[in-house]
C-alpha positions as CSV (number, residue, x, y, z in Angstrom):
1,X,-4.4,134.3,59.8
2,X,-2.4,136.5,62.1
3,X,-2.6,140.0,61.3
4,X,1.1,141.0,59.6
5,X,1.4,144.8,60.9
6,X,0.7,143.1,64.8
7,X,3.3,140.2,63.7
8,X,6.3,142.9,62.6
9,X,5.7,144.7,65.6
10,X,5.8,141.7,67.7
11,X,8.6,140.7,66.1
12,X,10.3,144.1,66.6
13,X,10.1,143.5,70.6
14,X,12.7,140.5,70.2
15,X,16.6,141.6,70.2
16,X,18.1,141.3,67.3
17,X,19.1,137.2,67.6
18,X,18.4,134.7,65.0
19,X,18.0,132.5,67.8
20,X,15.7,134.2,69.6
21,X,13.8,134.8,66.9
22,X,13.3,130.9,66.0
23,X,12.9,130.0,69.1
24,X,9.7,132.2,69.7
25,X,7.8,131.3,66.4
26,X,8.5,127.7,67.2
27,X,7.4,128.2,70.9
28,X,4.5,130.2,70.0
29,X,2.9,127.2,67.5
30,X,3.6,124.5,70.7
31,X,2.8,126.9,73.0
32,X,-0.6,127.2,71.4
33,X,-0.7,123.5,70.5
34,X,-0.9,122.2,73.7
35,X,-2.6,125.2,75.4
36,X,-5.2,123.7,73.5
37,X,-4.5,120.0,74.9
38,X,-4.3,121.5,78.7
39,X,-8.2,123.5,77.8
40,X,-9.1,120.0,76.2
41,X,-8.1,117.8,78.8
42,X,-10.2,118.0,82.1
43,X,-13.0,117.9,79.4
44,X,-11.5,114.8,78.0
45,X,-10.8,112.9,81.0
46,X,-14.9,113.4,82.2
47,X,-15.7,111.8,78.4
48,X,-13.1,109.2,78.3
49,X,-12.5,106.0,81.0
50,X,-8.9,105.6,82.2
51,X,-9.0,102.3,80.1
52,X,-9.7,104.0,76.9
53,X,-6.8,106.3,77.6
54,X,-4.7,102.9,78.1
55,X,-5.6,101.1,74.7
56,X,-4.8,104.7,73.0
57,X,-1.5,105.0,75.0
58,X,-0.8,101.0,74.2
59,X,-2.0,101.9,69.6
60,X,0.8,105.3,70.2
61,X,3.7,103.3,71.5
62,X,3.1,100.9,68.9
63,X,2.8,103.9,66.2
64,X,5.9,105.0,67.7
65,X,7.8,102.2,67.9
66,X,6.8,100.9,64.1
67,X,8.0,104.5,63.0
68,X,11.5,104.9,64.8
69,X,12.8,102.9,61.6
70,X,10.4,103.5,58.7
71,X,13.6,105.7,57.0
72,X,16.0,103.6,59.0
73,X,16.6,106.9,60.2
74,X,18.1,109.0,57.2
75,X,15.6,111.5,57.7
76,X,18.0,112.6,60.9
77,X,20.5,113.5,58.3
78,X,18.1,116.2,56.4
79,X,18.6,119.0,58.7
80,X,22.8,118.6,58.8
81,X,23.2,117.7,54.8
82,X,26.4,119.1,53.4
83,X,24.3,120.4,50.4
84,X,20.6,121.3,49.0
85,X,21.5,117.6,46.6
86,X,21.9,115.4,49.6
87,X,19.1,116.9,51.2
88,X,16.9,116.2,47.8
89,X,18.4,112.8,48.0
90,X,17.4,111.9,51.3
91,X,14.4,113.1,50.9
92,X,13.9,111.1,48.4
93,X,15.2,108.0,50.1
94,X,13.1,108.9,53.2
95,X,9.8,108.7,51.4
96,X,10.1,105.9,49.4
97,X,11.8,103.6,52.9
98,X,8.2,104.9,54.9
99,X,6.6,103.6,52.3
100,X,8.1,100.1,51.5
101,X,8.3,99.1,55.7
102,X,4.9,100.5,55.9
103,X,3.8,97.6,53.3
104,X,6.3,95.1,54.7
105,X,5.1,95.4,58.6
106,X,1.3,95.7,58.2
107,X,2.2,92.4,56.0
108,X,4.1,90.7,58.6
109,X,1.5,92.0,61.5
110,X,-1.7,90.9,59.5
111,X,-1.7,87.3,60.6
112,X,-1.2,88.0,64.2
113,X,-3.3,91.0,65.0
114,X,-6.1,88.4,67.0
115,X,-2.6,87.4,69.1
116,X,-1.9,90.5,70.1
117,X,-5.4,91.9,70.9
118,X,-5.9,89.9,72.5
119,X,-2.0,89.7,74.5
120,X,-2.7,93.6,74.9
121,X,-6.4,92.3,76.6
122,X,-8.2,94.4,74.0
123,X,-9.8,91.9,71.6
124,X,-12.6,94.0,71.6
125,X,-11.0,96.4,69.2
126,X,-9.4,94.0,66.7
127,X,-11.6,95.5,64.0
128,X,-9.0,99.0,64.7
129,X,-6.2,97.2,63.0
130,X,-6.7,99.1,60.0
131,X,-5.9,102.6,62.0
132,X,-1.8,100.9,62.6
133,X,-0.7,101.5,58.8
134,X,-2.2,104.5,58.2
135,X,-1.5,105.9,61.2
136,X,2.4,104.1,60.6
137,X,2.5,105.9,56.9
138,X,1.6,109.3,58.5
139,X,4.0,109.2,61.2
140,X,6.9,108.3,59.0
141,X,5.7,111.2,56.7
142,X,5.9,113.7,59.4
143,X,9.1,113.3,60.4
144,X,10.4,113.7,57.0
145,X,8.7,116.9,56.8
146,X,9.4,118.0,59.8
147,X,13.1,117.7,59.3
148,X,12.8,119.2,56.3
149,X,11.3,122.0,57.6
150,X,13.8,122.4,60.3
151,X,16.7,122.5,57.2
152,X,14.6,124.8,55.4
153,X,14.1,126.8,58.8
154,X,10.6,127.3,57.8
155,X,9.5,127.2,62.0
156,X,6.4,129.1,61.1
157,X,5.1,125.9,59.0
158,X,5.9,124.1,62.3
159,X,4.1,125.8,64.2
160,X,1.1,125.7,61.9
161,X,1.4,121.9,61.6
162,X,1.4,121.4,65.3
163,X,-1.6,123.9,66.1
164,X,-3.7,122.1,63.3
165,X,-3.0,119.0,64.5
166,X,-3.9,119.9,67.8
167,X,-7.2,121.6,67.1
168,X,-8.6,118.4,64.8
169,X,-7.5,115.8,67.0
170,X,-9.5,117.9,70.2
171,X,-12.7,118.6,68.0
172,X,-12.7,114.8,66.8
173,X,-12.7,113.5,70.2
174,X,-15.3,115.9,71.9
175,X,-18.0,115.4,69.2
176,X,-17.3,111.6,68.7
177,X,-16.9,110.6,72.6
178,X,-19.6,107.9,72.4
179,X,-17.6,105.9,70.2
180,X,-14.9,105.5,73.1
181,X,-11.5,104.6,72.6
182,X,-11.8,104.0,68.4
183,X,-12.3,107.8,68.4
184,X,-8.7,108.6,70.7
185,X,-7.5,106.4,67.5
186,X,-9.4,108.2,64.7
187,X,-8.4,111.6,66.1
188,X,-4.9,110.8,66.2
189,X,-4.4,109.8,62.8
190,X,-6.6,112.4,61.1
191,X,-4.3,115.2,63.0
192,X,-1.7,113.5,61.3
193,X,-2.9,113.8,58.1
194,X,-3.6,117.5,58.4
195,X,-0.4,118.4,59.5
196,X,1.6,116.5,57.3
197,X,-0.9,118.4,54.4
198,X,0.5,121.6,55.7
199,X,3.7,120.8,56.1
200,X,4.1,119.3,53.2
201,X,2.9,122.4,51.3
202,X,4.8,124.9,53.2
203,X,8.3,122.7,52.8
204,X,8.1,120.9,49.1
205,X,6.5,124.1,46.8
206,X,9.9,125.6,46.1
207,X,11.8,122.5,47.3
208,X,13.6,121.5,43.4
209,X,13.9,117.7,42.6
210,X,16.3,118.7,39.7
211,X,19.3,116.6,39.5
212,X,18.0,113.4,42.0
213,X,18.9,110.3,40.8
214,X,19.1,106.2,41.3
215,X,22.8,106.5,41.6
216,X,22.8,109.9,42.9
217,X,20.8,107.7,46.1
218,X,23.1,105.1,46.3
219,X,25.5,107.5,46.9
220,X,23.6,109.0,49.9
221,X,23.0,105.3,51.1
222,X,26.6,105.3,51.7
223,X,27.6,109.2,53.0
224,X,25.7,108.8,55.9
225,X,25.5,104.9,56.5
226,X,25.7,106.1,60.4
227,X,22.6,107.1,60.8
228,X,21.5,103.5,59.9
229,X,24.2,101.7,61.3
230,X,24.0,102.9,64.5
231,X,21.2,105.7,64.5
232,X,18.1,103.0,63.3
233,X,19.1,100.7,66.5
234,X,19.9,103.3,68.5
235,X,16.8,105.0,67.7
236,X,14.5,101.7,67.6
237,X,15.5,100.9,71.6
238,X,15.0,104.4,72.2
239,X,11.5,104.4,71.3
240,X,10.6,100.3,72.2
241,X,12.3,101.7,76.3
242,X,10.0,104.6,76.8
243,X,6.7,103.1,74.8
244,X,7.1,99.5,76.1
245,X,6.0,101.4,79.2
246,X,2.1,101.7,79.0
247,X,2.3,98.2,76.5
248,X,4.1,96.6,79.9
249,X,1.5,98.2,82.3
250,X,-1.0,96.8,80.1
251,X,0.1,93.0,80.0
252,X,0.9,92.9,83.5
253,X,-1.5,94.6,85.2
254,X,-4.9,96.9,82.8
255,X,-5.6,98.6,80.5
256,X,-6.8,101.2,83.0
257,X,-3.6,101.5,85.0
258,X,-1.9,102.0,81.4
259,X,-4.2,104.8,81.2
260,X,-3.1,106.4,84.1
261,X,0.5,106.5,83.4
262,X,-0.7,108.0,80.3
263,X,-2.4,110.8,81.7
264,X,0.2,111.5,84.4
265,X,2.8,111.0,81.7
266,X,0.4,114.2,79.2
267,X,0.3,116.2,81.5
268,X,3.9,116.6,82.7
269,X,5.1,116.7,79.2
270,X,3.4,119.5,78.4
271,X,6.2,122.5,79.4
272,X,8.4,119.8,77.8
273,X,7.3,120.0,74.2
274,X,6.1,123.7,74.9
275,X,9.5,124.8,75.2
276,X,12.4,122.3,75.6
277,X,11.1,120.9,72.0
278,X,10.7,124.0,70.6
279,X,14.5,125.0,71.9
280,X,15.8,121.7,71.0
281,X,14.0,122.1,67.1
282,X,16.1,125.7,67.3
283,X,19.6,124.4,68.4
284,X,19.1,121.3,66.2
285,X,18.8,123.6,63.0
286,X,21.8,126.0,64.0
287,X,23.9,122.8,65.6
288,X,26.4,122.8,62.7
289,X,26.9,126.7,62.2
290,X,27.8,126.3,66.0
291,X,30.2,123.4,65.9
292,X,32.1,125.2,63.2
293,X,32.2,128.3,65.0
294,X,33.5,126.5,68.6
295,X,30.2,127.9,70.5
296,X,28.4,124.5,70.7
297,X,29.6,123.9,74.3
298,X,28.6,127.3,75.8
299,X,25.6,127.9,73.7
300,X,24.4,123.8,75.0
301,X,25.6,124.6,78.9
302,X,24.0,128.3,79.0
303,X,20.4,126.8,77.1
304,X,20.7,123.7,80.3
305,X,21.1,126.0,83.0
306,X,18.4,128.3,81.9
307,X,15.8,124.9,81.3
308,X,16.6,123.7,84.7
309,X,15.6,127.4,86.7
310,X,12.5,127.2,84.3
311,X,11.4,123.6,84.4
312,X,12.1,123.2,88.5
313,X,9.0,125.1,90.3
314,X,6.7,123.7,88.3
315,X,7.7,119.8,88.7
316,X,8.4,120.7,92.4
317,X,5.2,121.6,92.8
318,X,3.6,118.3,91.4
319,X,5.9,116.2,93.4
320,X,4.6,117.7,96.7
321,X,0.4,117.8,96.0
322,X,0.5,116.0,92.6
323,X,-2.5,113.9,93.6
324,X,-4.3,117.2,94.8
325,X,-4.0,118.4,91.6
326,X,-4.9,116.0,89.4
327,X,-8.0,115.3,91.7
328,X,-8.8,119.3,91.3
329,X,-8.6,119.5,87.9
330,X,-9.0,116.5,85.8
331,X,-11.6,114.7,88.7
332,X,-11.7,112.2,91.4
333,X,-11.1,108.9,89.3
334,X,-7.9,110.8,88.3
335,X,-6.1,110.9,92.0
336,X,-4.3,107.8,91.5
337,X,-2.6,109.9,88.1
338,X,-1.5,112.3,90.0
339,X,0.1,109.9,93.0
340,X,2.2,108.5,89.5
341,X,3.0,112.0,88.8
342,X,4.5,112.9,92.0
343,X,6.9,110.0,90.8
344,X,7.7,110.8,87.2
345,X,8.2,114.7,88.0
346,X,12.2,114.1,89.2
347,X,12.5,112.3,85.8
348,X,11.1,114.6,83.7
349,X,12.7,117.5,84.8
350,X,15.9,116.1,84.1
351,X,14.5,115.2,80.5
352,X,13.4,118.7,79.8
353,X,16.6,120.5,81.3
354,X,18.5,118.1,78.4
355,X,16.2,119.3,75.9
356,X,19.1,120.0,73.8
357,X,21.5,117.4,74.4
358,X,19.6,115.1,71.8
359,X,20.5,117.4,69.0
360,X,24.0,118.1,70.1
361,X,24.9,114.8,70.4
362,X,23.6,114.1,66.9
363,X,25.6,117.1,65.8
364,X,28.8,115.7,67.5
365,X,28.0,112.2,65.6
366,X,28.0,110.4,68.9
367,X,25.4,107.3,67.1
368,X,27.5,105.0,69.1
369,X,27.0,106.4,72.5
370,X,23.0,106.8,71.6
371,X,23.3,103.4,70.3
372,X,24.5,101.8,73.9
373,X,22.5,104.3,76.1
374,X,19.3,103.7,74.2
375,X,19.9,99.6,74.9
376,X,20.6,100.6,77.9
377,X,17.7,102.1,78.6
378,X,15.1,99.3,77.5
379,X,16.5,96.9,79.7
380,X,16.6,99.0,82.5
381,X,13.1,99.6,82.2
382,X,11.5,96.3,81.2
383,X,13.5,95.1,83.7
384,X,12.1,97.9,86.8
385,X,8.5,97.0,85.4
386,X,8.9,92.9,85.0
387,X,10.1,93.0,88.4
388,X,7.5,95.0,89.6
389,X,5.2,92.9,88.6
390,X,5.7,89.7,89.2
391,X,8.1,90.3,92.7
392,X,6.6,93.6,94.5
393,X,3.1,92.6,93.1
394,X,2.4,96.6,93.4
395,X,1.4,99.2,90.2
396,X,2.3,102.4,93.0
397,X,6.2,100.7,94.0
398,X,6.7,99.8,90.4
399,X,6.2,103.2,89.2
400,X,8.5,104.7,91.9
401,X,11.0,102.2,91.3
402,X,10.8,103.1,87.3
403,X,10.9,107.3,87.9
404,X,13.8,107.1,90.2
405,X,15.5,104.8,87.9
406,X,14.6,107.3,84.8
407,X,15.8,109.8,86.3
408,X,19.6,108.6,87.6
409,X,19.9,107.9,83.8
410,X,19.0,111.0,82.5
411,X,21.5,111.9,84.9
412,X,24.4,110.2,83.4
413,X,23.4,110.7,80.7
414,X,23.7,114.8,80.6
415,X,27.0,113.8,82.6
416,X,28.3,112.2,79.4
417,X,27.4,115.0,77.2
418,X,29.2,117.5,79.1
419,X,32.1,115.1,79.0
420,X,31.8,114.9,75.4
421,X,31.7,119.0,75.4
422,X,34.5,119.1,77.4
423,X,32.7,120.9,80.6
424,X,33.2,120.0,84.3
425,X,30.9,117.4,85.6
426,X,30.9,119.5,88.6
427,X,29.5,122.6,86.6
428,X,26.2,120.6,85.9
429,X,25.8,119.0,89.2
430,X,25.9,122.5,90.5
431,X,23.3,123.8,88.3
432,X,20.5,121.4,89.9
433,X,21.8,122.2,93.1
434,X,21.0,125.6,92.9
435,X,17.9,125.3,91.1
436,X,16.6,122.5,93.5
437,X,17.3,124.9,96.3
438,X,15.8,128.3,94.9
439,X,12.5,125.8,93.7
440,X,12.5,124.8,97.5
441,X,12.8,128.3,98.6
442,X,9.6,129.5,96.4
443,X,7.8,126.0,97.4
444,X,8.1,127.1,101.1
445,X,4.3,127.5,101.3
446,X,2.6,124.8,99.9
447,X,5.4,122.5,101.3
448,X,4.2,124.3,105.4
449,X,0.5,123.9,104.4
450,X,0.8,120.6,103.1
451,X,2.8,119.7,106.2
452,X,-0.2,121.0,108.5
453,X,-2.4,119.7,106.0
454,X,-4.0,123.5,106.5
455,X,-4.6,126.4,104.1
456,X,-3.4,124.5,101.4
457,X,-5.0,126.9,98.5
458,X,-4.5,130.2,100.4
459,X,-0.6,128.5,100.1
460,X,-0.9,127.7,95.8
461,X,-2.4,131.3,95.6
462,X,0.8,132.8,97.3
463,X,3.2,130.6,95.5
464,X,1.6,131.3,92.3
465,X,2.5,134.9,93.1
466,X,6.6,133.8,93.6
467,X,6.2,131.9,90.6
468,X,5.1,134.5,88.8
469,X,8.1,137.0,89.8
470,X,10.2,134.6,89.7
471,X,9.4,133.4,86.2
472,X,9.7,136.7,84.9
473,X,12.8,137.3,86.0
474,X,14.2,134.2,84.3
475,X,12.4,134.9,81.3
476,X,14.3,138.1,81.0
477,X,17.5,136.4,81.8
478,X,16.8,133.9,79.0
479,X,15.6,136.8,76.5
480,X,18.9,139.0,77.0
C-alpha cells in the first residue's frame, strides 16, 4: 500500500490540472504494469521456445476476437451515458450479453475444436480448450469494468487492476515454465481473474442498482443502438485485422514465426500502453466535458504532437539496430524478432502518436467511419499476408510489406480525424516532419556507428545521454 503522506506530497508536485492529475495515476499503474513485463521478459524468452510464444499469441487473438462482441459493444457507451440510470442499465445489459455469447460460442466451438487444432497445427494442446470460455467470460468482464471505472474516474482502481494482473501472470509463468505453452495460457487467464476481482470491488461497492429494470433495458437497447449497429462490426473487424495476424503466420508458415511477431510485436507496445493508453483512458473519460466546451480539437492536436516528439527516438532507434537489440537482450534465437521489429516500429509509432484519436472519434459518434476503416483494415491485411505467403514465399518480405502497409493507414487514418476536427491536414503532416527530423538529429550516432559498423555501444551510450535531455525537456513541455 503506498504510503498516503508520500502520495499527497507527490500529488502536490503536479499543477493544478485535472488532467494531469488522471493521467499520472493512470500512467503510474501501466507504467509499473509493464515495467514488470520488460524485467520479466528476457527471463521469459530463455524459459519459453518462440513456438510457445506462437500458440499463446494464436489462444489471445482468439480471446480477443471472441470478446470484441460479447456486449455487442454497449459497454463503449458506459463512460459517455447521459445519466448514472443509463449507465446502471448498461451495465446491466453488458453483463448479462458476456454471459449469454460466452455460452452460445463455446457451444458452437465445441464440435470443432479437433478442426481447428489441428488448422492452427497445435493438436497437441486440444486438451486447452477449456482455458477459451473462461478466459472469453473474463475478458468480456474486464472491459465492463474497466469502462466503468473510466465513468466513475476511479483511475487508481486501474491502475491496481493492471499491476495485479501483471505481477500474477509473471509469477505463474516463471514458477510453472516446465509445463510450456499451457502455462502462457494459465497465466493469462488467472491475471484476468484477479483484476477483474479488484476492479470489480473498487467500481460496483457504491455503484446503486436502484431503479434498473426489464423495460428500463429495453429502453437503453434502443438509445444507443449505434454502438451495435455499427460499433459491434466495426469493433469485430477491428480486432479479427490486427489478431488474424499471428493466427495467419501460423497457418501459413509456424507456430514459431507466430511467436516472433509476437515478441517483436510486446515489446514495441510497451511505451504504447505505458502512456498512449493511459492518455487515451484520460481523454476518453473527459471527451464529452470537451466537446461541450469546443476544446476537443486543440486538446486532441496538442496531446498528438506531444506523443509523436515522445514516441519517435525510441522507435527510431529500433528501426536502425532492432536486431542488435533484441539479440542483446532477450538472446540469440531472438535476432530474427528484432529484424520484424525494425519493420513494425514506423507502424507503431503512428499508432501510439493517435493514441487519442480512438476515443475522440467515439466521442464525435463517427461508428460509421470506424465501421469502414476497421473492414478496411482486415482485408488489407489478410490480403499483405496471403499474398505473402503463397506469391513472395518469404516470412521477412511479408512482414515488411504488412508494416509499411500498417502504417500508410494509420496515416490516413489520423488524416481523417483531423478532417473530422476541422484541422489542416498540413498541420499534422508537419508534426512528423519535425519529429522525424529532430529523432534523426539525436540518432546521429548510432546511425555513423552502425554505418562503420564501429563503436556501436560507445554510440547507444551517447545517445542515451541526448535522449535523456531531450526527454526531459519534452516531459516538461507536456507537464506545463
Amino acid at each position: 500500500m503506498i504510503n498516503q503522506p508520500l502520495k499527497k506530497q507527490f500529488f502536490a508536485l503536479l499543477p493544478n490540472n485535472k488532467f494531469i492529475h488522471s493521467f499520472a495515476v493512470v500512467l503510474s499503474g501501466s507504467a509499473f504494469s509493464q515495467f514488470l513485463v520488460v524485467l520479466a521478459t528476457p527471463l521469459l524468452t530463455h524459459l519459453y521456445a518462440p513456438k510457445d510464444f506462437g500458440f499463446f499469441a494464436v489462444f489471445n487473438s482468439l480471446i480477443a476476437i471472441s470478446t470484441s462482441f460479447t456486449s455487442l459493444r454497449y459497454e463503449q457507451a458506459i463512460p459517455v451515458a447521459e445519466n448514472e440510470e443509463d449507465a446502471i442499465n448498461l451495465i446491466r445489459l453488458c453483463l448479462g450479453l458476456t454471459l449469454l455469447t460466452t455460452i452460445v460460442i463455446t457451444t458452437i466451438a465445441l464440435p470443432f475444436k479437433e478442426f481447428a487444432f489441428k488448422l492452427l497445427k497445435t493438436e497437441h494442446h486440444h486438451n486447452c480448450f477449456w482455458l477459451f470460455p473462461v478466459g472469453m467470460l473474463c475478458m468480456g468482464l474486464f472491459q465492463v469494468f474497466h469502462l466503468l471505472a473510466i465513468r466513475k474516474k476511479s483511475f487508481s482502481a486501474i491502475a491496481l487492476a493492471r499491476i495485479s494482473q501483471s505481477a500474477v501472470s509473471i509469477a505463474i509463468r516463471i514458477t510453472g515454465y516446465a509445463f510450456g505453452s499451457i502455462t502462457l495460457l494459465f497465466s493469462y487467464v488467472a491475471g484476468l481473474v484477479i483484476s477483474n476481482s479488484l476492479l470489480a470491488k473498487r467500481t460496483l461497492t457504491n455503484f446503486s442498482f436502484k431503479g434498473a429494470s426489464t423495460s428500463s433495458i429495453s429502453t437503453v437497447l434502443k438509445k444507443y443502438k449505434k454502438f451495435p449497429l455499427f460499433f459491434t462490426w466495426a469493433s469485430l473487424f477491428s480486432t479479427i485485422s490486427f489478431n488474424i495476424v499471428p493466427v495467419l503466420f501460423t497457418m501459413f508458415f509456424n507456430p514459431a514465426a507466430a511467436g516472433l511477431f509476437a515478441i517483436a510485436n510486446r515489446v514495441l507496445s510497451t511505451p504504447i500502453d505505458i502512456i498512449s493508453g493511459s492518455v487515451s483512458n484520460v481523454f476518453f473519460s473527459e471527451g464529452a466535458e470537451n466537446r461541450a466546451s469546443g476544446s476537443l480539437a486543440s486538446k486532441a492536436y496538442k496531446l498528438h504532437e506531444h506523443l509523436a516528439f515522445l514516441g519517435v527516438p525510441a522507435f527510431l532507434l529500433v528501426f536502425i539496430i532492432g536486431p542488435e537489440l533484441f539479440k542483446w537482450v532477450l538472446g540469440d534465437k531472438w535476432h530474427d524478432a528484432g529484424e520484424i521489429a525494425r519493420w513494425l516500429a514506423l507502424w507503431l509509432y503512428l499508432n501510439f502518436c493517435c493514441a487519442p484519436f480512438g476515443a475522440t472519434l467515439i466521442t464525435l459518434e463517427k461508428q460509421k467511419f470506424i465501421f469502414f476503416q476497421a473492414l478496411l483494415m482486415l482485408i488489407v491485411r489478410s490480403s499483405v499476408i496471403v499474398t505473402g505467403a503463397c506469391l513472395l514465399h518469404s516470412f521477412k518480405l511479408t512482414v515488411i510489406t504488412l508494416g509499411l502497409a500498417e502504417a500508410l493507414m494509420a496515416l490516413v487514418s489520423a488524416a481523417c480525424t483531423f478532417i473530422f476536427l476541422t484541422l489542416n491536414i498540413v498541420k499534422l503532416l508537419m508534426i512528423h516532419i519535425k519529429s522525424l527530423s529532430f529523432g534523426i538529429i539525436m540518432m546521429l550516432p548510432v546511425i555513423v556507428a552502425k554505418a562503420s559498423d564501429r563503436y556501436l555501444l560507445l554510440s547507444l551510450a551517447a545517445t542515451a545521454v541526448i535522449l535523456a535531455c531531450y526527454y526531459f525537456k519534452r516531459l516538461k513541455v507536456f507537464y506545463c
